[in-house]
Each structure stands twice: as C-alpha cells, then as structure tokens.
N, C-alpha and C positions, 0 to 999 in steps of 0.2 A: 504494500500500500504506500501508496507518495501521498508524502502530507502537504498540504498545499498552502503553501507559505501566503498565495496572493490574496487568501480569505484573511488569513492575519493582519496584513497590511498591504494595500492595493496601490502602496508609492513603495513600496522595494524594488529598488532598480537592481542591484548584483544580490547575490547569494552563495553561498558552500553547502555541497552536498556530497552526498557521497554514489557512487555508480551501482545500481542494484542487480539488473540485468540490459543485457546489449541484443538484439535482435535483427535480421537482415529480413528486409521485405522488397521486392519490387528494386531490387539493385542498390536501394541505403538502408544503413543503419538507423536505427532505431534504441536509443538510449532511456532506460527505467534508472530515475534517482527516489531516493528515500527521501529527498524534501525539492522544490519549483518554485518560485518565483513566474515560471512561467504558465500563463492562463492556457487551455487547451483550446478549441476550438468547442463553441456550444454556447444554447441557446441567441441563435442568432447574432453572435457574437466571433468574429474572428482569430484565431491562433495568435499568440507571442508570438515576434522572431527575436532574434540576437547573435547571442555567442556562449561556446562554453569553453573553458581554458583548460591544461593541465599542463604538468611540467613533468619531464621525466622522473623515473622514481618514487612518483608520488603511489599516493597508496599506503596500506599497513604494512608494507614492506621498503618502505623509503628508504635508500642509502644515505649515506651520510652527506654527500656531495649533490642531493637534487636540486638543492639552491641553485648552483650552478648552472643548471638545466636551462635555458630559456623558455618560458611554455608554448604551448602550442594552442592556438585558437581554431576552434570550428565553430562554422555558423549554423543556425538552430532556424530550420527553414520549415517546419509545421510542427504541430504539436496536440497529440488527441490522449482520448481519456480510454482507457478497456482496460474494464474487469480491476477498478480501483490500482490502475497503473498509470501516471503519467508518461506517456510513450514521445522523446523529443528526435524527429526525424532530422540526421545530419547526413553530412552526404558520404559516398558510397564510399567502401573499405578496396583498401591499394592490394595489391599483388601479398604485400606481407603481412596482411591482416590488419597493419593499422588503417589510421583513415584517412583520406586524403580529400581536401575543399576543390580540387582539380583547379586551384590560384597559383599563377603562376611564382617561383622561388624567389622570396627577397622581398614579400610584402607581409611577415608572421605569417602566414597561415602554411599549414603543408601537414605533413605526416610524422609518425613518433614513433619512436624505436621500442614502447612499451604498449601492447593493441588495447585497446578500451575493453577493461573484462571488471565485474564485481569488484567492489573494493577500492577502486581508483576514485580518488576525491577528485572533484570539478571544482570551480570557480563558474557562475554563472552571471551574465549580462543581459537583462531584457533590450531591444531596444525602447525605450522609454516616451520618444513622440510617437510610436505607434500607439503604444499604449494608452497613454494618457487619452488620443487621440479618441480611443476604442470607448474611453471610460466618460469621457465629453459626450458620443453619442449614443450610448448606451444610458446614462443616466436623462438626456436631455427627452429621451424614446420613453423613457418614466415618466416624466413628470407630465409629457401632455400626452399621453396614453391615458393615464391615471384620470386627467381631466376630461378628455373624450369618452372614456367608458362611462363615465359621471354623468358627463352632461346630455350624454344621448342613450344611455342606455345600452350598450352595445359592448362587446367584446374585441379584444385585438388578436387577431386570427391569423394573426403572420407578419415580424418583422426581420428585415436582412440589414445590416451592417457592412455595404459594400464601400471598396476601396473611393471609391467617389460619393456615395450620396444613401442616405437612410432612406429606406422605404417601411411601411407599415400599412398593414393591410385591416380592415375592421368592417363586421357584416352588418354593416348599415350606411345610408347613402350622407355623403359628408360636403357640402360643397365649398368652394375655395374662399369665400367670403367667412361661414362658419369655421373654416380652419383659423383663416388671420384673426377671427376672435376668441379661438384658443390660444392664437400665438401670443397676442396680448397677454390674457391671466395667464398664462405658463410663463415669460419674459417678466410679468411682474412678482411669481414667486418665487423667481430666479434669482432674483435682487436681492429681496428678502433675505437671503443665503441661510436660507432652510438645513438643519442638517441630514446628515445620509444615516439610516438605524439600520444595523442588522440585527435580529434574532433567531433563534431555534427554539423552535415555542414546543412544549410534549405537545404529545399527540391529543389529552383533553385539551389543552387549548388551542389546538389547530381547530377544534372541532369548532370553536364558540370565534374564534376568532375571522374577521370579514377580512378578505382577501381580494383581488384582482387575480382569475382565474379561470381558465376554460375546463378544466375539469377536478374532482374531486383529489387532494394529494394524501397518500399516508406516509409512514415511516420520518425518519430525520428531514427535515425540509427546510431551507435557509429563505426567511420571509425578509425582505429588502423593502425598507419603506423613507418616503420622504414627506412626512406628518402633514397632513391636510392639501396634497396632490395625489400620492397614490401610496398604493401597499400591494405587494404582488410577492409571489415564490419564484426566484431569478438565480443562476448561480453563476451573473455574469460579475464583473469587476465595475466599481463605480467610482465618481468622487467623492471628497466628504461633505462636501455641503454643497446646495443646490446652487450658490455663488459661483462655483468654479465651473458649472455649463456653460459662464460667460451669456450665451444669448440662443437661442433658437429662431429658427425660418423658414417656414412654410414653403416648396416652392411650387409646388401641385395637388391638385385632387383630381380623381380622376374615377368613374368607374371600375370596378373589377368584381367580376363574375357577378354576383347578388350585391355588394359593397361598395367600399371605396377605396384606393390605395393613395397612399398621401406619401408626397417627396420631401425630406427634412434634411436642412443642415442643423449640425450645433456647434458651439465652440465658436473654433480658430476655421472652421470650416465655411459655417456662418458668415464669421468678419471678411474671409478671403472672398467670397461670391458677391456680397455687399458690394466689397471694395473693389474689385473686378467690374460690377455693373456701374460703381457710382465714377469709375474712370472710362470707362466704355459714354458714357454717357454725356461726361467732361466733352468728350471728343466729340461726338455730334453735335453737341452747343456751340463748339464753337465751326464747327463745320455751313452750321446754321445760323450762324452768327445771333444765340439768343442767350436765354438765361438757362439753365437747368433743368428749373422747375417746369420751362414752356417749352421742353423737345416735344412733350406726346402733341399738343399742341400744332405745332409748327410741324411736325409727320402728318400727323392727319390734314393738312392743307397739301400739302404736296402731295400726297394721297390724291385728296381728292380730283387736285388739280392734273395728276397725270391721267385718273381717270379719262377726265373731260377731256383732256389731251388726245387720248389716244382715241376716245371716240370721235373727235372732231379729225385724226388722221385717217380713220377706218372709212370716212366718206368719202373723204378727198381720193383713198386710194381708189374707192369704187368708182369714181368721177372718172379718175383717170386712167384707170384699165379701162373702164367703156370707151374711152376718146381710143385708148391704145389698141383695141380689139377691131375697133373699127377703120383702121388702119389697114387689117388684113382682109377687108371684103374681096371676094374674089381670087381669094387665095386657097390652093388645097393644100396645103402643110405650113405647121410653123415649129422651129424652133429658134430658142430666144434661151441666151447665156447668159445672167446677169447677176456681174459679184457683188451688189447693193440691195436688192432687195433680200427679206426675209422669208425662210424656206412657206411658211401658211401664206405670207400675200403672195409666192410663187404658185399656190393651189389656186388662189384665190382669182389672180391672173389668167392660170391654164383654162380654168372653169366660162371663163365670161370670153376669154377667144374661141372654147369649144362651140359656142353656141353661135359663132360666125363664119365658121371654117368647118366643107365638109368632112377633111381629112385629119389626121393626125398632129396634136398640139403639145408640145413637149417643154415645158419651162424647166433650166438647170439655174437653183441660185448657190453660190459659194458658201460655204460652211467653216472648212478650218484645212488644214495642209499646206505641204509647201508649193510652192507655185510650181515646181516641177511635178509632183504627186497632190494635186489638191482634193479635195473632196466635196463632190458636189452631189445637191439631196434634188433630187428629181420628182415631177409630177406631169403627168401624161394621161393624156386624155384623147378621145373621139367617142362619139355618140353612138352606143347601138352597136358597138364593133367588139369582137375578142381579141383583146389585144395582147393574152396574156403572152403569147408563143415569140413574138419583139419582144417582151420587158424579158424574159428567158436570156434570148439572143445577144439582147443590151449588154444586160448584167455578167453572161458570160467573156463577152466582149470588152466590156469596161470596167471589170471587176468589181460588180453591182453587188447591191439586194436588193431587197423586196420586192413587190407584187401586187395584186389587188384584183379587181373583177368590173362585168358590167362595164367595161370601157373605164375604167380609170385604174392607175396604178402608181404608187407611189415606194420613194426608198433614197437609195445612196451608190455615185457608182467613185471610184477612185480613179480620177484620169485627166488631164489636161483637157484646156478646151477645145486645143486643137484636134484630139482625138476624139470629144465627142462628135464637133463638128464633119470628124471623114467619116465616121461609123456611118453619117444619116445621109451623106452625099451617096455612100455605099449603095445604101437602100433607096435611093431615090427620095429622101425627105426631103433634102436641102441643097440650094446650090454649093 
C-alpha cells in the first residue's frame, strides 16, 4: 500500500521514499513506492509529472562512498492507482536493466549502474505548476458545481480537467446568461477566501450527513467541502482556501445529450484568456480607431455595412453579366478566362450567357498557383445537353475534377491558360 503523502499536504512539492516494487508494462517501467507526493490520475483529475532521483549505492545496502555518486534523474511521465498501489510510469529499462530517459549524455538524466529493484530510496519532484494548476481547476469545478447543483436542482454528470480548458457536464439545460450568474456568486465567494475542509466522517455519519452526489457511497470516503458553496466525496487534490482559485470564467454553454456542458477556466488560466482577449481587443481598437468598450459597436456597423455592400455588388454584377452575355448573341460557344472575378460570380456568369448561347459556355476564374501551374475552378454549362463525357475528357486533359449533370458541371483543373485555351481550339470550342 503507498501512503499518499498528497492527502497530507496538497503543497508538497519533493518527497523521500523508498522503492517497493518495479514492474514492466507496454515497454516502461512502472515504479511502486511506500509513500507519493505524487497524485495518480482520477476523478477527473489529471496524473502528476516530474522527477524521481537516486544516486548510486543508495538503498539499505549503501557503500560508504555513494555520496560521491552523482544521482540520476528520471522523469515520472503518468501515474495511476491499482489494487492500493501507487504505480509511477518512467520510461523504458536499457539493455542492462537499469533505466534509461532515452536524453541524450550531459544533460543529468541517463542510466545507473545499480537497476531500480525494492529497497532503493528515491528522492521525488512533483512538477508543481502543473499541479497547482490541476488544484486551481479542480477546486474552482467545486465551488460552482456546488452552486449549480443548488441553484437548479440538478446533478454534475461529468467533469474533464483537460490540458486547455475544464468542461463539466450537468442533466439539466443551463444557459450562458444563467452560467455568468453563477460566475458572479462563485467569483464572489472566491474573494471571501473560504476555507478548503477535508473529513472522513464513519459510516453513521455518512448516512445523516448531505452531500453533492450521484450515487449512494459506503466504506472510508474523503468528503471535500468548501462551507456554504459545496460538499461532495472527491479524492482529487485542492487548494486551501477558496482565495487561491484566484477567479473563475465561464466561457460556454452549450447543449449535451439531455443537459448542458459548460467550458470553464480558473486561476492563472482565467487571467491568461482575459488577458489574451483584452489584448486581442486593444488591437482592433485601434485598428478601428475607437475606444474599447465600442469594438462590438463599431463591428456590427461594418457588419452591416459590408452586408449592404455586397448586396448593392450582387446587382451591379447581375447588370453587368446581362450587358456581358449579351455581347455573345449569335454566338455558338464561349469560353472566357478570367483571373479577377470570383469562382460563384464565374457560375453566376456561365448561367446568364447559357441562356444566350446555343452551345457550350465555359467560364475559368483563377484560384491560387503558380502562374506556371495555376489552378483554375471551372463552370460549364449548355442547356438540355450531357455534357458529362467533355468534363471527363477536360479533366483528364487538364488535370481536373469534378463533374455535375443536366448540362452543368463544375470543379478545378491544374493548367495554364494557354493550355486551356488549345484543349477547346482542339474540340472546336474556341478560336
């Protein structure tokens, strides 16, 4: 059994223990000490990494001279819990049974002359802003968990502690307005700097005692509570007082399955998103030459104004394809290459000269490539005709795609213009 040092105290950064058993799985070792620092992976909650040291000779067999020894550092790259074992995954064992970080010589880490067996004292290293990190959104995930289950009745059904951003999930429907009004009372009992309780209550007072819980718990249970936000059975790592979450931030609500699933920063995670948007923001003020507070403001006019824009372009193009289509009266075939317009008013084009031209109408407008291999997106048309067996021909020809039906066909072929232009002299389209 590893005793677990991080229920003792949830700011121990190093620790000494001693090595119980070593296990190989999946090509790494697998390290059991009799006491951790480090948190395992569970309840929603992410694994410690770090480090763990030895120096040769160490152990109940130390020579006299292992002072001397400079130690050796492995890094502690997962860490799970089985069968009241803490199991610290380091990486794989070298040729001669010790262990080797596969880091290259001259930076600490590397391999020891004595193999990781029972008995060998460690030195251990959590890394400590992961942690902290872990314990900033893990308590923050309390305290307005705590308030939501309260305030609506409803249970929390699912929360993940990912490398970017807390999600929590709760079967009942939650919307983004009612979130920022828990973000509030949660941010102001934040302040407060509430403290953090743990207990182990017996089993009669588990019974009498209310809880935040999906199902009924027996046996030794570690109830985690932060007095007049929440009380719940957690066997994650937290801070000591509701101060050190710093701040909490809602950043979505959203439907899921029967509920809602809500996106949360806390902490330093929090301040960084803030201050990310509120520089992001700086920058389009001044880009807009305004104040801050009046970007959404000054967006939504340009917004609007591009609307209007583009529908007062959307005529003009129609104006002027009819003048252009009519150009071709008398014409049985058109093709027309043109590296300015955009690939839809090149449909848009093809469609209003199909309807003046008995034959085949082919508009190529430029896309992207180099002007020796450019890439041009094509729309072809005629009325009533199967065209598909030419777009075939095209395509093989100009190293096309796509296709279509009913007289129109659309896609991309890779070729200069001058090679579109000889393919349809080929066929008789074009002079």
């Amino acid at each position: 059994m590893t005793e677990k040092l991080f229920y003792q105290d949830a700011y121990l950064k190093e620790f000494d223990a001693v090595i119980t058993e070593v296990r190989e799985k999946d090509g790494k070792i697998l390290v059991g000490l009799d006491a951790t620092a480090f948190y395992p992976e569970g309840g929603g909650q992410g694994a410690d990494t770090g480090v763990i040291q030895l120096a040769d000779g160490t152990g109940d067999n130390a020579s006299p001279d292992a002072a001397a020894n400079p130690p050796v550092i492995f890094r502690v790259t997962d860490v799970q819990e089985a069968d009241d074992i803490i199991w610290h995954t380091i990486e794989p064992a070298a040729e001669d049974g010790s262990v080797d970080d596969g880091m290259p010589a001259g930076d600490g880490l590397g391999t020891t002359s004595q193999p990781l067996t029972p008995g060998v004292r460690i030195h251990g290293t959590i890394d400590w802003d992961r942690r902290f990190d872990h314990m900033q959104q893990h308590s923050g995930e309390h305290i307005v968990s705590g308030i939501i289950c309260r305030e609506f009745h409803c249970d929390n059904v699912g929360f993940h502690l990912g490398e970017d951003i807390v999600t929590i999930d709760y079967n009942t429907r939650i919307s983004m307005e009612d979130a920022l009004r828990v973000e509030e009372i949660a941010n102001q009992y934040i302040w407060e700097d509430h403290p953090f309780v743990v207990t182990w209550p017996t089993a009669e007072e588990l019974r009498t005692l209310e809880y935040r819980s999906k199902k009924e718990l027996e046996g030794a249970v570690r109830i985690t509570s932060f007095p007049g936000a929440d009380t719940c059975a957690c066997c994650g790592t937290h801070v000591a007082s509701s101060g050190q979450v710093g701040l909490v931030k809602f950043i979505s609500a959203h439907n899921f399955h029967e509920g809602t699933r809500l996106e949360l920063f806390c902490g330093k995670r929090a301040v960084d998103f803030l201050s990310m948007n509120h520089q992001a923001n700086k920058k389009i003020a001044v880009l807009l030459s305004t104040k801050e507070e009046k970007t959404p403001d000054v967006v939504q006019k340009q917004i609007d104004e591009i609307v209007r824009l583009k529908a007062r372009l959307s005529q003009v193009n129609a104006d002027y394809f009819r003048l252009w289509a009519d150009t071709f009266r008398g014409t049985e075939n058109v093709l027309i290459i043109d590296d300015q317009l955009e690939p839809e008013e090149g449909r848009d084009l093809a469609d209003v000269i199909a309807d003046k031209v008995p034959g085949l109408v082919a508009v190529f407008t430029k896309t992207s490539g180099k002007d020796e291999e450019p890439v041009y997106r094509y729309a072809c048309m005629q009325r009533a005709t199967d065209i598909s067996a030419f777009i075939r021909e095209m395509n093989a020809t100009l190293s096309g795609r796509g296709g279509g039906r009913d007289g129109f066909a659309q896609g991309t072929v890779q070729a200069a213009a001058s090679a579109i232009r000889e393919f349809f002299r080929t066929k008789g389209l074009a002079e």
